[in-house]
N, C-alpha and C positions, 0 to 999 in steps of 0.2 A: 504494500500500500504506500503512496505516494507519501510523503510526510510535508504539511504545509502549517505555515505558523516560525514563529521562532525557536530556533537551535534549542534545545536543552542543554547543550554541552560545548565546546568552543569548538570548531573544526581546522583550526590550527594545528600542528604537530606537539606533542609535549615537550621538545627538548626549547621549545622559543621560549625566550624570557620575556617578564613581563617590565619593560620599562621604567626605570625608577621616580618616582614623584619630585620634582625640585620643591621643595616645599618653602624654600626664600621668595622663590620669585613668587608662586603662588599665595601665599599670606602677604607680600608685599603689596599687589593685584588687590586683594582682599580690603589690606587697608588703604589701598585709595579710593576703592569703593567707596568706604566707611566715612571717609573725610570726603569725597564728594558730594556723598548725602545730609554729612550733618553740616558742612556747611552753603548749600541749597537751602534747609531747611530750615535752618538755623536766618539766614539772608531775606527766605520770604517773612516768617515771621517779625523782622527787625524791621522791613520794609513796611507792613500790614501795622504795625507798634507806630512807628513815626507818623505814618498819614492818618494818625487817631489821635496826634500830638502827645505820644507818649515821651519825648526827649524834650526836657525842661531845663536841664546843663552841660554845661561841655563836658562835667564828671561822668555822667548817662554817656557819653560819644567815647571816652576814654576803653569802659569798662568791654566796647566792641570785640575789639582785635586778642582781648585774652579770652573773652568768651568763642569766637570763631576757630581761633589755633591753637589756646589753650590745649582742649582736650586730643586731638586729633596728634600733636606731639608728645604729650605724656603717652601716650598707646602707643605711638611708634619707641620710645624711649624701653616702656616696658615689654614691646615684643624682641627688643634688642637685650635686655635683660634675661628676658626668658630664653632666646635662642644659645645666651650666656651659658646661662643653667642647665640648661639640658644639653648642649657640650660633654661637661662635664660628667655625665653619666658613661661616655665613649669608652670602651677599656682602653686599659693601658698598652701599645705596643710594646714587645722586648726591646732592651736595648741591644744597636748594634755591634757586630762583634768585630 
């Protein structure tokens, strides 16, 4: 009988490897995602705030630029710590002789 539908099983050969993940560039990707949306998001709301006359001092205009790149650099700071960290889990190579 004909078999129609999707594979059940890979029809590759088993000795093929399966390609290794870059996992920098792909969470790098990840977090520009992240900082594109929250500062879009972040932009319409500040935008939709002002034209309601929400900004009364230049203090209000100040607190922008930590509110927008604040968070989006602490994340990148801390995925550079964590990628730190878990380094460190690597074993040890022997040394050489």
């Amino acid at each position: 009988m004909t078999h129609f539908g999707i594979p059940r099983r890979s029809l590759s050969p088993k000795d093929e490897e399966i390609p290794a993940l870059n996992w920098r560039r792909g969470l790098f990707r990840v977090w520009l995602l992240f900082c594109a949306a929250w500062l879009m998001s972040w932009i319409i709301y500040l935008i939709m705030y002002g034209l309601h006359g929400g900004f009364k001092t230049t203090g209000d205009l100040l607190v922008i630029p930590v509110l927008l790149f604040g968070p989006p650099i602490a994340l990148l700071i801390f995925g550079y710590a964590a990628g730190w960290a878990f380094r460190g889990f690597k074993p040890e190579e022997p040394p050489a002789e």
